[in-house]
C-alpha positions as CSV (number, residue, x, y, z in Angstrom):
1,X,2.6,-4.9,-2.6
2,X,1.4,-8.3,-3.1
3,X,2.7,-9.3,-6.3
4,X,0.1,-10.3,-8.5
5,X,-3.3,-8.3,-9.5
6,X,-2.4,-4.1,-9.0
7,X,0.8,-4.9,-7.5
8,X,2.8,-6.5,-10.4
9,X,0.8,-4.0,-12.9
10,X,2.6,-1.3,-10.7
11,X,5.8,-3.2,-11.3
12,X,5.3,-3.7,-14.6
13,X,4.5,0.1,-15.4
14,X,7.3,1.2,-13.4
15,X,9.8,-1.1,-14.9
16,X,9.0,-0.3,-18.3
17,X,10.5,3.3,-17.4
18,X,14.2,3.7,-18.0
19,X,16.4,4.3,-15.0
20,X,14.0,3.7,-12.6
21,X,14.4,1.5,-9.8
22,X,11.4,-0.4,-8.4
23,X,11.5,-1.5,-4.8
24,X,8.4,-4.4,-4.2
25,X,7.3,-5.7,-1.1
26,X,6.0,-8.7,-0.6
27,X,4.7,-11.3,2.6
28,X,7.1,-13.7,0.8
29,X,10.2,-12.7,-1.1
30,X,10.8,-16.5,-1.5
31,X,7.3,-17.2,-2.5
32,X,6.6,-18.0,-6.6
33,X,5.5,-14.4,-7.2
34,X,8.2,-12.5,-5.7
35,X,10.5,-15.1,-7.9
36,X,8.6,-14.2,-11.6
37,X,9.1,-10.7,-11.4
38,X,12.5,-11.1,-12.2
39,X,11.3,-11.9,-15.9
40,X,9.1,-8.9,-16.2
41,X,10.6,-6.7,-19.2
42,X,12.6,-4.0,-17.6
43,X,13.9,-0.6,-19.8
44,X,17.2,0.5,-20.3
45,X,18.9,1.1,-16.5
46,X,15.4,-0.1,-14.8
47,X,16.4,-2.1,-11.4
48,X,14.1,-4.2,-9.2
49,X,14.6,-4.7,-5.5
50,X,12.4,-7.1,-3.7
51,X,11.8,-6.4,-0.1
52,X,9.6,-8.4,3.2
53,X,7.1,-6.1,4.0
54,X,3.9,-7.9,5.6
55,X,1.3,-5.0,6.8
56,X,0.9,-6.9,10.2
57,X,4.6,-6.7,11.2
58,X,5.6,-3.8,13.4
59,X,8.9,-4.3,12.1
60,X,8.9,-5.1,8.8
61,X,8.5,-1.9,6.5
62,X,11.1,0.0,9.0
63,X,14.0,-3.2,8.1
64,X,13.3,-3.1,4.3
65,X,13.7,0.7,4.2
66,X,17.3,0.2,5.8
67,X,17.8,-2.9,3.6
68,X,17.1,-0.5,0.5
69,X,19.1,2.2,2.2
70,X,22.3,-0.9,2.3
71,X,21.6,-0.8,-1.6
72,X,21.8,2.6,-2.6
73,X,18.2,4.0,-2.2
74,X,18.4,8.0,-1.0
75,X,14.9,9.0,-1.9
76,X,11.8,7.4,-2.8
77,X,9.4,9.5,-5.7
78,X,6.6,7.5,-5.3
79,X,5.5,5.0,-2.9
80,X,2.3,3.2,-3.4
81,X,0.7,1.4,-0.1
82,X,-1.2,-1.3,-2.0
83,X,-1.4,-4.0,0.4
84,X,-5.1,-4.2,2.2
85,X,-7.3,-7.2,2.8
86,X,-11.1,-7.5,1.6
87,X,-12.1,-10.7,3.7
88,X,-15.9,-11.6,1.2
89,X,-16.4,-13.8,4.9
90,X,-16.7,-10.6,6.8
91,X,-19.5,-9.1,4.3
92,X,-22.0,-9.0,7.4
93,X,-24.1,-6.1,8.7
94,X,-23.1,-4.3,11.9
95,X,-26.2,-6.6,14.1
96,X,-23.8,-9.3,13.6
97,X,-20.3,-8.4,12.5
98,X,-17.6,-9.9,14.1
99,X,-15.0,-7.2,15.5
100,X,-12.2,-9.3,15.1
101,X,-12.9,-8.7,11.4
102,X,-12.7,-5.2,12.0
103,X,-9.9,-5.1,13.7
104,X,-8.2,-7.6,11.4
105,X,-9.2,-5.0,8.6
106,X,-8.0,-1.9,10.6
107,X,-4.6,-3.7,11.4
108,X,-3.8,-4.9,7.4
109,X,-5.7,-1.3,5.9
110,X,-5.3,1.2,8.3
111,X,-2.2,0.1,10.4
112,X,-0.4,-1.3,7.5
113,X,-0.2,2.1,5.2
114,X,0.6,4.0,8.7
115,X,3.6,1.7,9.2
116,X,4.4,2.0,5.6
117,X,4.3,5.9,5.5
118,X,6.3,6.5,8.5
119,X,9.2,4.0,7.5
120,X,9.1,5.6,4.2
121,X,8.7,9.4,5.2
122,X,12.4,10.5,5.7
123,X,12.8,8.7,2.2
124,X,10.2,10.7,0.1
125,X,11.4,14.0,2.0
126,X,14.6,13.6,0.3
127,X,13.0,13.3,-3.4
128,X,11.8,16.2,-5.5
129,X,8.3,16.0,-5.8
130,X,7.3,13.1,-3.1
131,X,4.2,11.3,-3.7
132,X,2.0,8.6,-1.3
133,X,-0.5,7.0,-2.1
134,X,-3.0,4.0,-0.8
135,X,-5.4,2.1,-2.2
136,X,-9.0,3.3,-1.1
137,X,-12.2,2.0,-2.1
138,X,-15.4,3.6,-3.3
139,X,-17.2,1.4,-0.3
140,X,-15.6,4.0,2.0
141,X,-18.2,6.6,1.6
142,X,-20.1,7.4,4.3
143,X,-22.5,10.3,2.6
144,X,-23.4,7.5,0.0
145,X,-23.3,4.6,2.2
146,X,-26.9,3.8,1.4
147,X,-26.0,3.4,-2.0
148,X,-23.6,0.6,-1.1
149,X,-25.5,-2.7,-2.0
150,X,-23.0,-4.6,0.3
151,X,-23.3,-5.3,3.7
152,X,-19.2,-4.5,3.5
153,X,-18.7,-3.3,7.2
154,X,-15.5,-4.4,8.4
155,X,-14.0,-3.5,5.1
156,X,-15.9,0.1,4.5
157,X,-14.7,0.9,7.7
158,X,-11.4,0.1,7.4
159,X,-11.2,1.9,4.0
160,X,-12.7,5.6,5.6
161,X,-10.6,4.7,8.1
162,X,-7.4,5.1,5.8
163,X,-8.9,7.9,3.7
164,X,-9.0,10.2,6.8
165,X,-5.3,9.1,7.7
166,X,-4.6,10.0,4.5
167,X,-6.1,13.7,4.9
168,X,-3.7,14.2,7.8
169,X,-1.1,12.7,6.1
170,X,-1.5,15.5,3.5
171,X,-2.2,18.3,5.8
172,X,0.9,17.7,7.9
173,X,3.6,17.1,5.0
174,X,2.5,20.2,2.2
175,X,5.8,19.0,0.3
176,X,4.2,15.7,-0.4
177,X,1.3,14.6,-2.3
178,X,-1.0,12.0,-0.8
179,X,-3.6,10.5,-2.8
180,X,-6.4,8.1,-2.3
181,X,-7.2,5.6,-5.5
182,X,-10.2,3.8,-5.3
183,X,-9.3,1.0,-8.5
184,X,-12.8,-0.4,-9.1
């Protein structure tokens, strides 16, 4: 989760609970962000772990699960895939859309939570009550896309995209919930 915005109020929350550990990713462990959460209030037996997890890498959401693993993770309750990209550049209709937006959307909101889940999966089995979920957006309707005042194409897409992932995520793991939270 980038660490500012929804991703440090998830950290925040979560910390706040007592023995709970909070694992949050970030582009840039090293970056300024990753380094103030370590002054976020944390309850009685509350732990954070900071993890690399950029959506784009192939690599990176599989090496920080074993790097939690290393510390002492064996399940994972909840895991929230907040991470997405919402480029105001690629507000364009589909006559002149670029599809190098789109597929830059795709790869950070579609690809990134699919990378996510599947590093995570064998994690969330082991827990009690497993729970996923991403980050939608009310933009992603398509029976009330004519109520959309935005010419939001790459993004829209991007986020449907990830809801219907998200519907076979459910469907194939009934031991797990998966849920779509549109914030705005």
């Amino acid at each position: 989760m980038h660490l500012q915005g929804l991703g440090r109020g998830f950290v925040e929350k979560y910390l706040s609970r007592p023995n709970t550990t909070v694992v949050a990713a970030t582009r840039n462990p090293d970056g300024q962000d990753a380094k103030d959460l370590v002054n976020i209030p944390k309850a009685e037996g509350a732990k954070l772990i900071t993890v690399k997890i950029d959506s784009t890498s192939e690599t990176d959401a599989a090496n920080a699960i074993a790097s939690i693993k290393d510390q002492g993770v064996t399940h994972l309750d909840v895991v929230i895939a907040n991470a997405g990209i919402f480029k105001s550049e690629a507000f364009l209709e589909v006559s002149v859309a670029k599809t190098s937006d789109l597929i830059e959307h795709v790869d950070v909101n579609v690809n990134g939570p699919i990378r996510l889940f599947q590093a995570v999966l064998p994690l969330l089995q082991a827990a009690k009550q497993p729970k996923f979920a991403v980050i939608s957006s009310g933009v992603a309707t398509i029976a009330g896309a004519e109520h959309i005042p935005w010419a939001v194409s790459s993004y829209g897409a991007s986020k449907a995209a990830l809801n219907f992932i998200l519907r076979r995520i459910h469907i194939a793991n009934k031991d797990l919930i998966a849920i779509a939270f549109p914030p705005g």
